[in-house]
C-alpha positions as CSV (number, residue, x, y, z in Angstrom):
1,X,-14.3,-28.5,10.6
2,X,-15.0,-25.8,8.2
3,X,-12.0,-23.3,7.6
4,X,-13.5,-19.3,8.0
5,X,-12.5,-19.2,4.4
6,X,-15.6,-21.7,3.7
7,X,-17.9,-19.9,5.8
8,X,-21.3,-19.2,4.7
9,X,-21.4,-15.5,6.1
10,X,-19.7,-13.3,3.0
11,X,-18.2,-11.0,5.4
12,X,-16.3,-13.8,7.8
13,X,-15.0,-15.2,4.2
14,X,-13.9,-11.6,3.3
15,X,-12.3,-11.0,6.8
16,X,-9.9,-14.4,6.3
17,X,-9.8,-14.4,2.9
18,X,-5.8,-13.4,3.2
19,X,-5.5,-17.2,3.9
20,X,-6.6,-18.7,1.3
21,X,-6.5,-15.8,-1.2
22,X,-7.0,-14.8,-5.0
23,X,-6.2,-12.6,-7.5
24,X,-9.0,-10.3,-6.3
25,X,-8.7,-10.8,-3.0
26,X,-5.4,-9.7,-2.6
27,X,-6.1,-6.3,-4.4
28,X,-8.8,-5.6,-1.8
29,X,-6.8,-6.1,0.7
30,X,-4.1,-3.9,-0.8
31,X,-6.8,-1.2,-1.4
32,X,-7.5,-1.8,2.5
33,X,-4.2,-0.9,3.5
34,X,-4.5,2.3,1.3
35,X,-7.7,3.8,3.4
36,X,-6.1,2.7,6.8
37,X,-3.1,4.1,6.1
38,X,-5.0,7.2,4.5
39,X,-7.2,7.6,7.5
40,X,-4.6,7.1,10.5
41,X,-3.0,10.3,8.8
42,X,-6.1,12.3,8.6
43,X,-7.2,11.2,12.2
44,X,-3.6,12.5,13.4
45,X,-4.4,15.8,11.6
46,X,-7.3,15.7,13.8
47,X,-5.3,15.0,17.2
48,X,-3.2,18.0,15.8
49,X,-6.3,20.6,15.4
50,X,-8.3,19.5,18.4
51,X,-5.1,20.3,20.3
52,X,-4.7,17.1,21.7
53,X,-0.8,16.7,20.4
54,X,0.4,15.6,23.8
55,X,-2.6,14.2,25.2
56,X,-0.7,11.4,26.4
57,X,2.8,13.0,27.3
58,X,4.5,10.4,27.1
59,X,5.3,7.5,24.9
60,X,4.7,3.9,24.4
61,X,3.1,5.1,28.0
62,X,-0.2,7.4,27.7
63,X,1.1,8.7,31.3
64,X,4.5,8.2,33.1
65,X,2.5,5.7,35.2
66,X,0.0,4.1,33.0
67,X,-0.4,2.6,29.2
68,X,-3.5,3.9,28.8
69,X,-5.5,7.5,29.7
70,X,-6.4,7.6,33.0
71,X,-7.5,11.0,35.1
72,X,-4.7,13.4,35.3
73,X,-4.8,16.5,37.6
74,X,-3.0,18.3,34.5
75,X,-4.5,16.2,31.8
76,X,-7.5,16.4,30.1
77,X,-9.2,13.3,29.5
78,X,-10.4,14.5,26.1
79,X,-7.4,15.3,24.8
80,X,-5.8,11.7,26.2
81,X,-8.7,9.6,24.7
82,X,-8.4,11.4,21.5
83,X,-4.9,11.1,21.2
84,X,-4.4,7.4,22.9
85,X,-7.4,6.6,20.3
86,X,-5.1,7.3,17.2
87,X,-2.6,5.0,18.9
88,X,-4.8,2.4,19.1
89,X,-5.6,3.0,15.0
90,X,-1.7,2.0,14.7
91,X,-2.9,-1.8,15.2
92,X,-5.6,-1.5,13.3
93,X,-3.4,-0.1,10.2
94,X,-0.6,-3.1,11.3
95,X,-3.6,-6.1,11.1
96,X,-4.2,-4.8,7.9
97,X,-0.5,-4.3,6.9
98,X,0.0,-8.0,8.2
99,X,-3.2,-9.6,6.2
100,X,-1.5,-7.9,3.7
101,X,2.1,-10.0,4.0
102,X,-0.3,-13.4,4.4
103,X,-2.4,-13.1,1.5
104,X,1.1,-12.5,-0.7
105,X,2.7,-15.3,0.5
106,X,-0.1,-17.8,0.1
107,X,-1.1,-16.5,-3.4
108,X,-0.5,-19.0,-5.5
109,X,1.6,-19.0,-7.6
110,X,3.4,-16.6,-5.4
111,X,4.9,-13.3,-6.7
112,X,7.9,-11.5,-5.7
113,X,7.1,-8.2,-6.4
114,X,3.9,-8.3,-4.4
115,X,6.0,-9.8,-1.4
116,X,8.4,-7.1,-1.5
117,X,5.3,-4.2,-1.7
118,X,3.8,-6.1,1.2
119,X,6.8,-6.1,3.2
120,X,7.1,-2.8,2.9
121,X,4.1,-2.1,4.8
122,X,4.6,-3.7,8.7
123,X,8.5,-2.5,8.4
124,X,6.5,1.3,7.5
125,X,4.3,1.0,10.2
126,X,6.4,0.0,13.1
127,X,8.6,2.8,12.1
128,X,6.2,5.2,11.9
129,X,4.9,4.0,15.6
130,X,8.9,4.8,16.3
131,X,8.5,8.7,14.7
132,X,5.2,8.9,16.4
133,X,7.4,8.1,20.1
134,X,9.8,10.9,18.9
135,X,7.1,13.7,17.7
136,X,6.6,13.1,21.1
137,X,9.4,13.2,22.8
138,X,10.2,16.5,20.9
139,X,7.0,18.2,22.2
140,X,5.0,18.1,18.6
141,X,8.1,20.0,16.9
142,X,6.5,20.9,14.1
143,X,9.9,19.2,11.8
144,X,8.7,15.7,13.8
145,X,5.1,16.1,12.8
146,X,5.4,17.3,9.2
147,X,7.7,13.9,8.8
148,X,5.3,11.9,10.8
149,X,2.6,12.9,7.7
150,X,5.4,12.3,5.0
151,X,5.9,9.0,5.9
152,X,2.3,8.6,5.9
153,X,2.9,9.6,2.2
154,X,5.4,7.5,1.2
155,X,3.6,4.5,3.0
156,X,0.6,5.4,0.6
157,X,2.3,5.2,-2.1
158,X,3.7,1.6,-1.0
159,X,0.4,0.4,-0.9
160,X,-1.1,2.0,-4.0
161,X,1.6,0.1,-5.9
162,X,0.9,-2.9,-4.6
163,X,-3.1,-2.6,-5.1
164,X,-1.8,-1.7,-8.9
165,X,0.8,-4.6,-9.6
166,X,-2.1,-7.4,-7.9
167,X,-4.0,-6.7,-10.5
168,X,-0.9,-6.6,-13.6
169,X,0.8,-9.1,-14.5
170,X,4.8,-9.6,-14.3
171,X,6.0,-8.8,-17.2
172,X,7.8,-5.7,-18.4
173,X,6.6,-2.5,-17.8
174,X,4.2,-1.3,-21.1
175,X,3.4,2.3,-21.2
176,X,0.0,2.6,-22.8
177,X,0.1,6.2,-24.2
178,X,3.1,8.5,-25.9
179,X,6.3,8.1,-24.0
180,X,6.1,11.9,-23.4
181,X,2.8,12.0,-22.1
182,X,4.1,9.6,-19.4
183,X,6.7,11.5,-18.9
184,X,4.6,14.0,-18.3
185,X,2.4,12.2,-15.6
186,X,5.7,11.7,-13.5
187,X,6.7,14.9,-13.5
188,X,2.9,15.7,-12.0
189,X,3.5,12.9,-9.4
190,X,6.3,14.7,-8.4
191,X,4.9,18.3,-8.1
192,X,2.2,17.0,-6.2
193,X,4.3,15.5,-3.2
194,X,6.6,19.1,-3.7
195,X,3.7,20.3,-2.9
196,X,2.4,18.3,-0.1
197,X,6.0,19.1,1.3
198,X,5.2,22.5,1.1
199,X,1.4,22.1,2.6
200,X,3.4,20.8,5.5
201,X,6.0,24.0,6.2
202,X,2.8,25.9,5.9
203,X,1.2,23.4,8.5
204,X,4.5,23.7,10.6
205,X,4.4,27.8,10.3
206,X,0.5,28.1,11.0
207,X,-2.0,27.9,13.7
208,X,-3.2,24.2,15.2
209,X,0.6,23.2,16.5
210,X,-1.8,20.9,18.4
211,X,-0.5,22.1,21.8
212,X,0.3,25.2,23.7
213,X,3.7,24.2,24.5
214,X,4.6,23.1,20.8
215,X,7.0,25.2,18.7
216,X,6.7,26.6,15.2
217,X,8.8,27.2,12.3
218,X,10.3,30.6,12.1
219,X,8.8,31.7,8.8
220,X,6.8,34.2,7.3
221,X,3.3,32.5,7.2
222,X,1.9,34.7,3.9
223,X,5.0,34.1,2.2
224,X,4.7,29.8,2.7
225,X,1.1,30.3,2.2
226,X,2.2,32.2,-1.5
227,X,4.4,29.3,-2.0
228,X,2.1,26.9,-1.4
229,X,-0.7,28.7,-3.9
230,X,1.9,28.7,-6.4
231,X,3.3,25.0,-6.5
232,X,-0.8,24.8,-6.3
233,X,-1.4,26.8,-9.9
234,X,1.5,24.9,-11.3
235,X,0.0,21.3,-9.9
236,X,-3.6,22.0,-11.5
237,X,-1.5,23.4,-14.8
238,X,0.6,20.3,-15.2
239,X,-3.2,18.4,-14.6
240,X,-4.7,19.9,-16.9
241,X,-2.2,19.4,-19.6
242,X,-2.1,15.9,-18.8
243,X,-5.5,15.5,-19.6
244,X,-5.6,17.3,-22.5
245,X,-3.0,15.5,-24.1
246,X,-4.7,12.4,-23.2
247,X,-7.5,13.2,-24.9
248,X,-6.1,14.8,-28.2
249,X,-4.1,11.5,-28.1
250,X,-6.9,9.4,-27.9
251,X,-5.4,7.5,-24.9
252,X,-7.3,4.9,-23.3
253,X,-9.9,5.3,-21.3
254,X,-8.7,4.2,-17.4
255,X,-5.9,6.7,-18.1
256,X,-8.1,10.0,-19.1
257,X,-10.7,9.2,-16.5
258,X,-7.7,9.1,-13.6
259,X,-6.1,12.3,-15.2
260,X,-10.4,13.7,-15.2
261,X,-10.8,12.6,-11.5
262,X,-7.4,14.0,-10.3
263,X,-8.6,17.5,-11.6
264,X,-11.7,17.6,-9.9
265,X,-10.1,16.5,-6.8
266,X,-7.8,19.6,-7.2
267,X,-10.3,22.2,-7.8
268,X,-11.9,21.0,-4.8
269,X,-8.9,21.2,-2.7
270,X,-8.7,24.8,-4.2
271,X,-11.8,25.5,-2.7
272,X,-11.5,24.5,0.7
273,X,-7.7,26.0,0.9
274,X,-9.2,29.2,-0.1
275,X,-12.6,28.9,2.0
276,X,-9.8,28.2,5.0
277,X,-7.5,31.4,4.6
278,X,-10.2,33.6,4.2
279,X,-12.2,32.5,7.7
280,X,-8.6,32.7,9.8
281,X,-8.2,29.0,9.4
282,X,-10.7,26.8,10.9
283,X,-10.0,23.9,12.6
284,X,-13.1,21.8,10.8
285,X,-11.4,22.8,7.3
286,X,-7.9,22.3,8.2
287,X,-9.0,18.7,8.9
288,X,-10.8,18.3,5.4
289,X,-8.1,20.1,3.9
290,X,-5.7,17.4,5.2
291,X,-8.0,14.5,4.2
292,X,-8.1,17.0,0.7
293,X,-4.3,16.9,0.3
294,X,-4.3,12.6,0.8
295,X,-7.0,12.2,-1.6
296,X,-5.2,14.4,-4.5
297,X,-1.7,12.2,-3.7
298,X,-4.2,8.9,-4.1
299,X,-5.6,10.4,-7.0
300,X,-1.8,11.2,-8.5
301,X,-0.6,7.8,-8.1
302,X,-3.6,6.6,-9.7
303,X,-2.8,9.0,-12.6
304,X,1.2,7.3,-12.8
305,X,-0.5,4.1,-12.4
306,X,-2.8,4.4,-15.4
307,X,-0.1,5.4,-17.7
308,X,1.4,2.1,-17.8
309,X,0.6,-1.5,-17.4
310,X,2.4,-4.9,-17.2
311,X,1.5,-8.6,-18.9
312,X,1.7,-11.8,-17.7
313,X,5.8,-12.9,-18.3
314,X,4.0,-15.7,-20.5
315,X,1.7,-13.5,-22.4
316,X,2.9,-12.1,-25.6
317,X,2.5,-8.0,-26.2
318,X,-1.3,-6.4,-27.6
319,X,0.3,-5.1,-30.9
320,X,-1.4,-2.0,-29.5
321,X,1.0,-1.9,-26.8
322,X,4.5,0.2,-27.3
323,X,7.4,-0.8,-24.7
324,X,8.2,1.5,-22.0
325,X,11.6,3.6,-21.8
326,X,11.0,5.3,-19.0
């Protein structure tokens, strides 16, 4: 009997290749958990503008009597499949999470580093499934749901790492540019999640709470909206003098093409945050302004990523290579 892994359909031996995985396969997997988990938090921006927050009232129950939507005299059935349906994307990001774990414990020879990074993800799931139950509980308070996207973050970031380290080595960290331009490139990653931080006070002060009943922050809307422009101007600053000294430095390739992308990401953020507080806030471009914000944190940690690498423990240094300090 033929294992799925020796299947002659390409797609079936891609689906179960976290049994019987490689190098390769593990990183796509690992770049798999980085959409999911990318897309579950754009989909529950899009609960949050379609007002559909507490479509399902109640949690793990859609309804106080039922697991899944079913009509409601007060409930719309819109709103419950649309919210109930980025429930149901929580399993989806777990399988993956899951195939994830498999394919790092059966990769031989197995690696510590990518077991811990894998781990990280069903533990991050499961307790964002727990938050979800409590942004809930809290009728969408908007402190809940700007958490529930920060974990989102930080679960991003879990996954990016590991999609880096399968395809490194585990040796040492080797920065592959000036110490100070890598410092440099940290101090970016770190404005950029100040500033997603931000995005999500002016999410929490704004329009779109995602219900009627839901609260908002007491702040002064055009002043978080200034504070976000700023942290914005000194994001795309800090960019572009990351790429510049890339490229007077001569640095390799991978790294000034990550800084390049990053940019362009940015100035097309710029564009739709703008386009969005000049027509009143839209609901469409709040959405792509939310699946904006998770593609410039992708793009970040690609840029952090880029400025480093790490060599097989049994592989001697490229003379080209200086160690890492930092």
């Amino acid at each position: 009997m033929k294992l799925p892994t020796d299947h002659p359909n390409p797609l079936v031996r891609s689906l179960f290749s976290f049994w019987a995985p490689t190098a390769e396969s593990m990183r796509g997997w690992a770049l798999a958990s980085v959409v999911v988990n990318a897309g579950i938090a754009v989909t529950g921006a899009g609960v949050r503008v379609t007002g559909s927050g507490l479509g399902c009232p109640t949690w793990p129950k859609c309804t106080p009597d039922s697991f899944i939507p079913v009509a409601h005299p007060e409930l719309s059935m819109l709103t419950m499949l649309v919210e109930f349906g980025n429930r149901l994307l929580t399993f989806l990001v777990l399988a993956v999470g899951l195939a994830c774990v498999v394919a790092a414990w059966r990769l031989a020879p197995r690696r510590r580093s990518l077991m811990r990074l894998a781990l990280l993800q069903p533990v991050g799931i499961v307790a964002q499934a727990l938050w979800g139950g409590l942004v809930v509980n809290t009728m969408l308070n908007p402190f809940t749901v700007g958490m529930h996207y920060l974990l989102s973050v930080g679960l991003i970031a879990a996954c990016w790492m590991l999609y880096a380290r399968a395809g490194e080595g585990d040796g040492p960290a080797r920065r592959v540019t000036h110490r100070d331009i890598r410092r440099l490139g940290y101090v970016l990653l770190a404005a950029v999640f100040a500033l997603l931080v931000v995005g999500v006070a002016v999410s929490g002060t704004g329009p779109h709470s995602g219900d009627e009943m839901a609260s908002r922050f007491d702040l002064d809307i055009e002043a978080v909206a200034r504070l976000h422009a700023d942290v914005v101007y000194i994001v795309v600053g800090l960019t572009f003098a990351l790429l510049f000294a890339l490229h007077i430095s001569r640095s390799e390739r991978p790294a000034r093409r990550a800084a390049l992308v990053l940019f362009a990401v940015e100035l097309g953020q710029g564009v739709i945050g703008y386009t969005q507080y000049f027509l009143a806030v839209p609901a469409a471009l709040v959405l792509l302004h939310v699946l904006g914000s998770t593609l410039v944190w992708i793009a970040a940690l690609r840029v952090a990523t880029s400025l480093r690498t790490r060599t097989p423990l049994s592989t001697a240094p490229s003379p080209t290579e200086e160690p890492a300090t930092v």
